[in-house]
N, C-alpha and C positions, 0 to 999 in steps of 0.2 A: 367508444373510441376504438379505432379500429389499433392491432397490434404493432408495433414498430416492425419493419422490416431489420432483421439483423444481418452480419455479415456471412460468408455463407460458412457453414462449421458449425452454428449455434442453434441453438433451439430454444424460445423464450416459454416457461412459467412465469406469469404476472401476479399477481397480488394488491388489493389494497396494503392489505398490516397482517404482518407474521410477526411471528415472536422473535425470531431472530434468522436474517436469511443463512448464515450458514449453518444452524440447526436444520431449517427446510433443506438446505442444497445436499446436508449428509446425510438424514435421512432417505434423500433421491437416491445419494450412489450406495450404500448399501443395499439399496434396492434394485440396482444395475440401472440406474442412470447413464446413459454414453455420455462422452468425451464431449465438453460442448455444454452442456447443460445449461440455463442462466437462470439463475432465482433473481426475481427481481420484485420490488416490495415498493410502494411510495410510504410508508411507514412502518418501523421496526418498536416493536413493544418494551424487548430486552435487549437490544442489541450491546457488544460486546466488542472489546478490543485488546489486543494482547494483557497477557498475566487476568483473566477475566475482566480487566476492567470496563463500566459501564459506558458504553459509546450513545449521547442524547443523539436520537435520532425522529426526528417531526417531520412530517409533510415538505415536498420543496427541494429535498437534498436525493440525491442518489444514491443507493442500499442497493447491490447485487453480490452474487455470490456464483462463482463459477465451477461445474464438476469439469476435472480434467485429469485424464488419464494417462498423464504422459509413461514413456517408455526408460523408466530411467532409476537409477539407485534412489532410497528414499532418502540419503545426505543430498544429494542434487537436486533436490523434490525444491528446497530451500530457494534457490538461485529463481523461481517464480516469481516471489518476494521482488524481484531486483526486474525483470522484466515487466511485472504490474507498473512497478513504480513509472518505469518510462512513457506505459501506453498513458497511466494518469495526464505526467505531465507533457503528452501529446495534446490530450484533452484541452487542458490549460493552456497550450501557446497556442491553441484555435480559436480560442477564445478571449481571450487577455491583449491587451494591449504591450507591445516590447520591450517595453520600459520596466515590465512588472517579473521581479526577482525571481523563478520559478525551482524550486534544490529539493533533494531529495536527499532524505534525513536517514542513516544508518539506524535501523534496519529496513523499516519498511514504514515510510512517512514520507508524505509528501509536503512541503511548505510554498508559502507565497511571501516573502521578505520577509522570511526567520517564524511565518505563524504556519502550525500546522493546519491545511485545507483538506486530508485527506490523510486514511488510517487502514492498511494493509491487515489482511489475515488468514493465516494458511492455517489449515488444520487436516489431516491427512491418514490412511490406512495402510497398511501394512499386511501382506498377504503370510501366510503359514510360513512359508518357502521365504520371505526376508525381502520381495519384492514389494515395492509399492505398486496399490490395488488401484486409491484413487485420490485428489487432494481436490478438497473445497479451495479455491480464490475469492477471499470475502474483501469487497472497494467499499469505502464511504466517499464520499467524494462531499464537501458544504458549499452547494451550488449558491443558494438562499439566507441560510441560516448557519450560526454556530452557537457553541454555548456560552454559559454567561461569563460574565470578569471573575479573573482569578485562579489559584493555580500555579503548578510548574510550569505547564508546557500552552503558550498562549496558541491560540486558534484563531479561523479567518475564515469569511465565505469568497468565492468569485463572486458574488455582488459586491463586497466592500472594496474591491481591489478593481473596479470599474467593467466586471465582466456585463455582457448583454443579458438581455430577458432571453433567456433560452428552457425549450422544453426537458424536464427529465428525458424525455424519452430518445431528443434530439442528444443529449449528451450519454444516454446508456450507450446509442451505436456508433458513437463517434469513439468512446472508450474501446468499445468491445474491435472496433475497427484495427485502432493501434494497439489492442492488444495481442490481434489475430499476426500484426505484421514482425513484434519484436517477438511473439512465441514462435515464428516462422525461422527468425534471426537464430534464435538460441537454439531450437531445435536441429539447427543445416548448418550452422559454423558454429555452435557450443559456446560455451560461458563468454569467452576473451570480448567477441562483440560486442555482450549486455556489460560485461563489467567496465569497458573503455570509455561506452553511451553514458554509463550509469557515474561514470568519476567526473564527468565534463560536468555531471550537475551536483555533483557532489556537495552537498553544506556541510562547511567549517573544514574540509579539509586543509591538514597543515595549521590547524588552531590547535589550543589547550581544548584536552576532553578529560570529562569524568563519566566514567563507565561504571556504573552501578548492578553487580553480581548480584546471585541469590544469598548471599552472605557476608560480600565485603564491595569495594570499591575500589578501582583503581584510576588515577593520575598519568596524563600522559599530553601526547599529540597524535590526532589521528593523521598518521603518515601514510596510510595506505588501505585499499582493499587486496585482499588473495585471491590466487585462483579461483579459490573453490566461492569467495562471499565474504570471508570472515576479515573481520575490522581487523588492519595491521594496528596496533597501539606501541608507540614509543616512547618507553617508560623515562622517568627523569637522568636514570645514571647512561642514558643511550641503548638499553638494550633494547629487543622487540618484541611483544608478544603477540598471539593471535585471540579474538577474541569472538566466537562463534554465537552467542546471545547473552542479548544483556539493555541494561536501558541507558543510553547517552543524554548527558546534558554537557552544555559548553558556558562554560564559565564566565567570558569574555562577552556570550551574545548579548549585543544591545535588543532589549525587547520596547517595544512602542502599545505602550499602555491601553492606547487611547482603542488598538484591537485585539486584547490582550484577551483570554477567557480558559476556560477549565475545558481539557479534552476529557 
C-alpha cells in the first residue's frame, strides 16, 4: 500500500508495531530528526499516557507521534498540548455527525459526550543553554476500538458515536492537516488564539472540579484557563489558584455506562 500523502512540513515513518511511537519519535530527534517528523505505527506494543500510564493500543485506532522543534521557551513547549487538542477535534467534527458533543478535557483529552476518544503526550529536551532542543507530540485517537468497562475515566471510539468506515491513514492526514493549521495559529498570533479556540470547547467549564496533585487534592470550580495554559481553579472561600499539572475529575459528570471503559 502505497504511503499516504502528508501535508506539506511532514515527513512520514510508518510502521506495522513499535513498542511505543513516542519512544521511536525520540529516539529520531535525538538523533537530529527535523521539525516534521511523524511516527506513525497501526499497532503500539507498550504504548503509554501521561504519569506512565498504559494506553491499550490494537490495530484500527491511530498511534502517531510528532518531532517538533519549535522556537520557543521549554514552559511554552506545554501550550502544544492545547493546539494538538483542536487539530484532534478538527478530525472529529469531519467526521462525526453535529449532534455529537465534541470538549476538550484540561489538560490534554479529547472527549465525545463526557467519554475520553483521544489522549495527548508531550515529552520533550532541553538544550545545555535552557532552550528547548526538541518535543515529541504523541495522539491516540479510538477511531475503532476502546478499552474495556470500568474505571475512572470512561472511554469511546468514533465508531460508537456514529463516525464512518474511514481509513487510518485517511484520518492521520486529515489530523496532521489541522494540526499544521492551529500550529500555524499559535506560532503567528501566540497563545491568546489557541487558548479562546481551546475555551469554546472547553469540558465542565464553570463546574465543580477536583484536581488531584502529586500529593493532595484540591476542590473548587474550573473558572478559567491563563495566559500561559494553566487551569484557573476557584477555591471554595472565593479565592484563585493556578494550577499548571495535575489530573481533573468532575464530580457532577453524568457518565453513560453503557460506553463507559478503562483509559
Amino acid at each position: 500500500m502505497s504511503a499516504p500523502s502528508l501535508p506539506e512540513g511532514f515527513r512520514l515513518l510508518r510502521f506495522e508495531a513499535v513498542g511505543s511511537t513516542n519512544e521511536e519519535a525520540k529516539n529520531r530527534a535525538k538523533a537530529g530528526a527535523p521539525d516534521g517528523t511523524v511516527v506513525w505505527a497501526r499497532e503500539q506494543r507498550t504504548g503509554r499516557g501521561r504519569r506512565g500510564s498504559r494506553w491499550h493500543s490494537p490495530p484500527g485506532n491511530l498511534y502517531s507521534s510528532t518531532v517538533l522543534r519549535p522556537d520557543c521557551d521549554p514552559h511554552a513547549a506545554a501550550q502544544v498540548s492545547f493546539v494538538a487538542a483542536l487539530a484532534v477535534a478538527d478530525l472529529l467534527a469531519a467526521l462525526l455527525p453535529e449532534t455529537v458533543e465534541i470538549r476538550c478535557k484540561w489538560p490534554n483529552d479529547v472527549l465525545l459526550s463526557g467519554r475520553k476518544v483521544s489522549g495527548i503526550l508531550l515529552e520533550s529536551s532541553t538544550t545545555a543553554a535552557g532552550r528547548l532542543d526538541w518535543l515529541v507530540l504523541g495522539v491516540g485517537v479510538n477511531l475503532v476500538q476502546h478499552p474495556g468497562l470500568g474505571g475512572p475515566h470512561p472511554s469511546t471510539s468514533l465508531r460508537e458515536f456514529g463516525g464512518p468506515e474511514v481509513s487510518v491513514e485517511t484520518a492521520l492526514v486529515t489530523y496532521l492537516a489541522a494540526l499544521a493549521d492551529w500550529r500555524a495559529r499559535w506560532r503567528n498570533a501566540g497563545f491568546s488564539v489557541i487558548r479562546r479556540a481551546w475555551l469554546a470547547r472547553a469540558f465542565g467549564l464553570g463546574r465543580p472540579i477536583t484536581v488531584k496533585l502529586d500529593r493532595t487534592a484540591l476542590e473548587g470550580r474550573f473558572a478559567d484557563l491563563d495566559a500561559t495554559g494553566a487551569l484557573v481553579l476557584e477555591l471554595p472561600d472565593g479565592a484563585r489558584r493556578t494550577v499548571t499539572a495535575g489530573e481533573v475529575f468532575f464530580p457532577d459528570a453524568v457518565q453513560d455506562t453503557a460506553h463507559a471503559a478503562r483509559d
